[in-house]
SETIPA-430003 format. One record per residue (C-alpha): residue in one letter; x, y, z. Coordinates in steps of 0.2 Angstrom, whole numbers, padded with zeros to 4 digits, always signed. Layout:
N
AXYZ ...
END
This chain:
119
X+0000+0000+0000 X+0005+0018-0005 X+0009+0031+0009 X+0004+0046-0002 X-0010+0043-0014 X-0022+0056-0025 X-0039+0056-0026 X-0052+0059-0040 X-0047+0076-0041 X-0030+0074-0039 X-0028+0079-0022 X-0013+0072-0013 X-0018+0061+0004 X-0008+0055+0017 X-0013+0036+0022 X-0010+0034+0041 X-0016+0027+0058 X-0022+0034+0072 X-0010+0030+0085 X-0020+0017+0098 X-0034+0015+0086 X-0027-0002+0078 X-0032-0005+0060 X-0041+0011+0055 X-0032+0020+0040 X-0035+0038+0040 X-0033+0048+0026 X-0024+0063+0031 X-0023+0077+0015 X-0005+0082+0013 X-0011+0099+0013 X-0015+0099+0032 X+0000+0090+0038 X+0009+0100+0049 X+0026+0094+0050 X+0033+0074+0050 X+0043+0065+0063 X+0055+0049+0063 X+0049+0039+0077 X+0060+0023+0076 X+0052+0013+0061 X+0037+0024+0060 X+0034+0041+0054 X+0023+0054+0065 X+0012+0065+0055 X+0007+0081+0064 X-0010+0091+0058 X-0015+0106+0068 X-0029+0095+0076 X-0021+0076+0077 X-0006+0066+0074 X-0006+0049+0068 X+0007+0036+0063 X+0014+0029+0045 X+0022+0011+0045 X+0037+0019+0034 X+0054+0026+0038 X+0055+0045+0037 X+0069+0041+0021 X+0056+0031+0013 X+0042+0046+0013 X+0053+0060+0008 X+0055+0057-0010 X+0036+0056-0012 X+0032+0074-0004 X+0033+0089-0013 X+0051+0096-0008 X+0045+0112-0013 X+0031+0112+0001 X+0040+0101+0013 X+0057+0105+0020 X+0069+0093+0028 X+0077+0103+0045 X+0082+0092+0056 X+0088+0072+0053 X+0072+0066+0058 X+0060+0080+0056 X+0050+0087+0038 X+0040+0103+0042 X+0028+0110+0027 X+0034+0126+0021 X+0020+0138+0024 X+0017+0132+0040 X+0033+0139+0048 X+0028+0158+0057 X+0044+0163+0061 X+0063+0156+0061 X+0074+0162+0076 X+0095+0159+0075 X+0103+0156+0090 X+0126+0161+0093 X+0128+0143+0087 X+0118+0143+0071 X+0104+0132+0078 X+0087+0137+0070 X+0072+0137+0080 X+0055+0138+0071 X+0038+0143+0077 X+0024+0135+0068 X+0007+0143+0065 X-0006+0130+0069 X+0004+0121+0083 X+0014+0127+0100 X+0028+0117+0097 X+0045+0125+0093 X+0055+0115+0082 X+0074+0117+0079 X+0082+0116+0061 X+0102+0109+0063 X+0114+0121+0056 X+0114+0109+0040 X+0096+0115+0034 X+0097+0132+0041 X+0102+0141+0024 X+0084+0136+0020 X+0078+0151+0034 X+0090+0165+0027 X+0078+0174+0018 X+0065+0174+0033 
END
């Protein structure tokens, strides 16, 4: 089974679980997902409202997002672009993000930084 798929209107989706839920597969539109995390052999899809869990290394799902919607900035985290509200540099070149629909902080390593010189 495909971890991105489109629907009749070309629409790209998202096939996860909902993390306690067992087998139900929800269909999570790409355009919603918040940002994505490696968590061991699963991948941890964030939304503004839920998160839920793709049997699928975060390697594996990269090359099937849109890389100019979806940014890698850390090893093990992909954040959507548009979602990102502000981008903070600390001394050490450490990139901290603020995200518009969630009140996480999440940092960029100095590798992906250059992604947030313009901001």
């Amino acid at each position: 089974m495909q971890q991105e798929e489109k629907d009749q209107r070309g629409r790209n989706w998202v096939s996860a679980s909902r993390s306690g839920i067992g087998a139900t597969l929800h269909m999570i539109p790409v355009d919603e997902v918040v940002y994505l995390e490696a968590a061991d052999k699963y991948v941890r899809v964030v939304t503004a409202e839920r998160e839920a869990l793709i049997r699928m290394s975060l390697r594996e799902l990269l090359p099937r997002l849109p890389a100019e919607r979806f940014w890698q900035i850390h090893r093990g985290t992909v954040v959507r672009a548009d979602a990102v509200a502000t981008a903070t540099r600390d001394d050490s070149g450490k990139v901290f993000l603020t995200l518009r629909q969630r009140p996480e902080r999440l940092v960029a390593s100095r590798l992906y930084a250059h992604l947030f010189r313009a901001m």
